[in-house]
C-alpha positions, 0 to 999 in steps of 0.5 A: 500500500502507498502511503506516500502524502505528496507535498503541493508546491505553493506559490511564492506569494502564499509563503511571502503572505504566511511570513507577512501575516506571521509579522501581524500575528506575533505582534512584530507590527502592531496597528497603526504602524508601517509595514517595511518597504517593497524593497526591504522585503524582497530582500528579506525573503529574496523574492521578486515584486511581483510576489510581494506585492501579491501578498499585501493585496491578500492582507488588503483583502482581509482588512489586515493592511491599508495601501496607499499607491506610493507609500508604505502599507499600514497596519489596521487594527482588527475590530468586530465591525472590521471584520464584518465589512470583509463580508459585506459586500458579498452579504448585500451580493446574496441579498439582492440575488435571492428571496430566500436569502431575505427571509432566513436574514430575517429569521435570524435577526429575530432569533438573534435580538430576542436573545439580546432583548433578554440579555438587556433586560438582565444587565440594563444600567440607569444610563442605558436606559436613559440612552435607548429613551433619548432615541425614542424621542429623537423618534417621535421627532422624526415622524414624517421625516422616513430617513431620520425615522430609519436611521433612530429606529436602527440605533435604538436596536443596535443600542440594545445589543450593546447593553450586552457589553460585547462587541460582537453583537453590537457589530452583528447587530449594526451588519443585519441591520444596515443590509436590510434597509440597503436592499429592502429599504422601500419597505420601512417607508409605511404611512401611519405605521410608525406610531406602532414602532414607537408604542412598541419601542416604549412597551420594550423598554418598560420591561428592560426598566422592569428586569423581566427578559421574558416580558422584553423577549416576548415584546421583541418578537411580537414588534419584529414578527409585525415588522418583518413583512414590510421587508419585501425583495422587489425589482429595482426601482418598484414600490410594493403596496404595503409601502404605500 
């Protein structure tokens, strides 16, 4: 029996990426600082060009770097919302190519702030509180106003995933909801609707403000359960009648 295990040939750039990403991981460069010039890794490495400069567009790629044309790469500091702007785009690519793909985003967005909504009832401080009721009246102030109206509805949500303390959330959180008003946007533009976001925006804090995660569960679900069907796919440019 052959037990051989062949070995395949990498390509230059993919050692040189190895190396470079090392460089990051081992902390040699640390955020904000310059990577060396083209010249002094190619002597480093005894590579040619082509194959360092292949490898800084993989870490340009992967938000690892930013290169400016005549100057130095510099090193990016990795964030929860860094990384979730790797797959941005690619996320708004599906969105806009599949019904499916809307309606599991937004069964997810429910399963993933009811979650929140019960955590933001067990850790809610004075200040929270006080945080996500100033984004309720900045709503009541942009009633008629879709953009603004929008805009606050997104923070207050986002608001709450931050009440967990952890960045992770706070940044799915902000991701989910910018892909839903970007693709389906037509659809949180609805005449005389708003009046039900507010009431149930206010009934959501009350129960953060009370300590009952199943009471804010049952509230976040039963707003987002109403809200959903005014996310719709449509054609570019086309106005679906709930919107009207």
């Amino acid at each position: 029996m052959d037990t051989t295990e062949h070995i395949a040939k990498r390509k230059l750039s993919d050692e040189v990426f190895d190396r470079l990403k090392r460089m990051l991981v081992e902390g040699e460069k640390t955020p904000g600082s310059l990577m060396p010039s083209e010249r002094e890794l190619m002597a480093r490495f005894g590579v040619g060009r082509p194959a360092i400069r292949e490898a800084m567009q993989q870490l340009e790629s992967m938000g690892l770097v930013e290169i400016n044309h005549g100057e130095r790469a510099r090193v990016l500091e990795l964030t929860p919302q860094s990384l979730m702007r790797q797959v941005d785009q690619s996320a708004r690519i599906m969105l806009s190519m599949s019904a499916d793909s809307l309606e599991h985003l937004k069964a997810a967005r429910i399963f993933f702030e009811r979650g929140m909504a019960r955590e933001a009832a067990q850790r809610a401080t004075d200040e929270d509180l006080k945080v996500l009721r100033a984004t309720l009246d900045e709503q009541r102030r942009f009633l008629g106003d879709a953009d603004q109206f929008i805009a606050a509805d997104m923070r207050f949500h986002t608001q709450i995933a931050a009440i967990s303390r952890n960045p992770i959330f706070t940044a799915v959180s902000e991701a989910m909801l910018g892909w839903l008003k970007t693709y389906h946007g037509e659809m949180l533009i609805w005449t005389g609707k708003e009046k039900y976001t507010l009431a149930e925006h206010e009934e959501i804090i009350s129960h953060l403000a009370a300590n009952d995660p199943d009471a804010a569960e049952a509230a976040m679900v039963k707003h987002l359960e109403r809200s959903r069907a005014l996310y719709v796919a449509l054609p570019h440019g086309a106005i679906s009648p709930a919107a009207r």
